[in-house]
N, C-alpha and C positions, 0 to 999 in steps of 0.2 A: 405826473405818475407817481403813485407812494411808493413807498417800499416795505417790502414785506417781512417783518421780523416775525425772527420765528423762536421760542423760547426752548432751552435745554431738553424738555420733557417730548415737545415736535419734533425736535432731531432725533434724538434714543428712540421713536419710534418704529422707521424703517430699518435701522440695526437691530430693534426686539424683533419686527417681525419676522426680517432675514433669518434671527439665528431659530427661532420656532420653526422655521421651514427647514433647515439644516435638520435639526435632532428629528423631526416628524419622515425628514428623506429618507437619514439613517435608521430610524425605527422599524419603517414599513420595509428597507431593503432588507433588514436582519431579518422581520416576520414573512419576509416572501422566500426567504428560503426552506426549501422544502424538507420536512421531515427525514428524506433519507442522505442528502446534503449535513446537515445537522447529524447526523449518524456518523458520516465518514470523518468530520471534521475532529470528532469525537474522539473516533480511533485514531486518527491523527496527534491529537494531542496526547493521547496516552502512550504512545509510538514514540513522539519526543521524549516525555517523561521519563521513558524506560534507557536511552543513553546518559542520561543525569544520574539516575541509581544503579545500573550498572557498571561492575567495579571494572569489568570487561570494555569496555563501551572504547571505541575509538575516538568519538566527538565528547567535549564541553559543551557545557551552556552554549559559550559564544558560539558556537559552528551551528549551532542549530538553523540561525535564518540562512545558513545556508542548501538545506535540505529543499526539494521543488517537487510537488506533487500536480497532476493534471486534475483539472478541476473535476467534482464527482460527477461521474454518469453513471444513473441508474443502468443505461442500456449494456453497462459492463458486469451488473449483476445475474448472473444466470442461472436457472434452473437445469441441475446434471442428472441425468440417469448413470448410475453406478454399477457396474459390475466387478462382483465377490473377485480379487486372484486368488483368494488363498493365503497358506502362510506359503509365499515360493521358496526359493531355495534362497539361501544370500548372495548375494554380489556385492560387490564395492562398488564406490563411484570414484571416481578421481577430484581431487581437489586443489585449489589454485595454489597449494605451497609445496604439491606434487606427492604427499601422505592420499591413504584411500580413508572413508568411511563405507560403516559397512549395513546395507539395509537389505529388506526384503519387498518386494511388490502387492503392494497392500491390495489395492484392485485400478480399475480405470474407469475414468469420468469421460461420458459425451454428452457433446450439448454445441449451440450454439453460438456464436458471433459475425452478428451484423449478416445473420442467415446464412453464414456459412459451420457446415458441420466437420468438430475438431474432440479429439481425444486429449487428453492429458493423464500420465500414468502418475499412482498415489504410492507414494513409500512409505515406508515406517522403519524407525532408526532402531538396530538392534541394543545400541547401548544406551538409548532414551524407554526402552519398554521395561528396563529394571526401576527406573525413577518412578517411584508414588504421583510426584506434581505431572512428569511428563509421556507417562505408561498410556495416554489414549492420542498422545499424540500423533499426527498425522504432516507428512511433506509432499509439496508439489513445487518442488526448483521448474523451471522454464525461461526459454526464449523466444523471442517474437521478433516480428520485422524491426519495431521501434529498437531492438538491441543494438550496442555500440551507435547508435544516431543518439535522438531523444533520449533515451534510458540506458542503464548500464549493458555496458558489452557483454560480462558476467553472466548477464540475466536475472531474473530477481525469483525469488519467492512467495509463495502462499503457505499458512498452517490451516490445516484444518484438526477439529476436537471427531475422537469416534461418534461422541453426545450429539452433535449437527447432523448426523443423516439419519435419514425418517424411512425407513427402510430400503429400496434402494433408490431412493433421491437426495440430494443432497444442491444445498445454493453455494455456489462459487462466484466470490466476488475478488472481481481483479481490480476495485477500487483499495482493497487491500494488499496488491502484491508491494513490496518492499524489498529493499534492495541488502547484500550480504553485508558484513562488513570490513567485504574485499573492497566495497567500494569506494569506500573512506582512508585505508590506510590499509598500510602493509604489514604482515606480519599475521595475518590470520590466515584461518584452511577452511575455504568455503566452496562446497559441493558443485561442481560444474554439473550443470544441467544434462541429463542424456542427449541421444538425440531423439530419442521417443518422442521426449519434450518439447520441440522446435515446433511451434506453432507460424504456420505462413502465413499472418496475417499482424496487422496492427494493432495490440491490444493498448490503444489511449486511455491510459486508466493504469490509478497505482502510481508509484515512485519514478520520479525523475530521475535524471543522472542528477549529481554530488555537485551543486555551484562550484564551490570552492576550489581551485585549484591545488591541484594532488601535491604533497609534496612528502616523499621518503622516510 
């Protein structure tokens, strides 16, 4: 029986082919994501960026991989019907360092999740409507079942721009809600959600709780 030699160039063969199969796997899984995946990972990264230049910012660089978001679903992007409040009266809200802020109720969003039908009221901060950058700004603090489990106990946040709603509709994506930055460290005063705001459901979508283990 011979034996069968095999020369350098025959062996490097099934290692080329392997690693051609590797980069073409990686390839088509990056191209199989979908356009609005791609969207949110987007804002994700601009969302990191934004604790690196902000002189504010509770996290470094390094704490960043510890941030956890739920992977994107579209089915978390909704179509809102809007109703006007008016400019209401002001109230304060209470906040986690026990100081109030003080907003007014811009109007309220219904719409659905996961076929069920839920409201969330819009604020508007009376000391962000003197700011040029932040004058069309829009808030919607909230809690949902996933608070204190999955996501921050706090609850997290949404911004919306006045420029996004199309007269009265408006897309609210809770792939974007984000957490305070109560939830990273102490010494900040971030708006505890009404209870208007208590959504009874799951919203899977948006900001994890903080990896990191808390520390004072």
């Amino acid at each position: 029986m011979n034996n069968r030699k095999f020369s350098k160039s025959a062996l490097a063969k099934p290692t080329k082919y392997l690693l051609l199969f590797k980069i073409c796997f990686v390839f088509n899984v990056a191209c199989a994501q979908s356009p609005f995946s791609q969207e949110i990972e987007k804002h994700r990264e601009h969302y990191k960026e934004d604790f690196i230049t902000n002189e504010n910012s509770p996290l470094k660089s390094e704490d960043l991989k510890f941030l956890d978001f739920y992977t994107p679903d579209e089915n978390y992007k909704v179509l809102c019907k809007f109703k006007p409040g008016g400019m209401s009266e002001p109230f304060e809200i209470p906040t986690s360092s026990g100081s109030v802020k003080t907003y007014v109720r811009f109007g309220k969003l219904a719409f659905k999740v996961n076929g069920k039908k839920l409201h969330l009221t819009v604020y508007r901060s009376l000391a962000l409507m003197n700011n040029p950058l932040y004058k069309d700004y829009l808030f919607i603090p909230f809690k949902d079942a996933t608070s204190g489990n999955s996501t921050y106990g706090g609850g997290r946040y949404i911004d919306l721009r006045m420029s996004e709603f199309e007269g009265k509709k408006v897309w609210l994506d809770f792939n974007k809600s984000y957490n305070p930055y109560c939830a990273f460290s102490e010494g900040y005063s971030c708006p505890i959600p009404p209870k208007e705001n208590l959504l009874k459901v799951s919203v899977e979508a948006g900001e994890k709780s903080y990896n990191k283990p808390f520390t004072p």
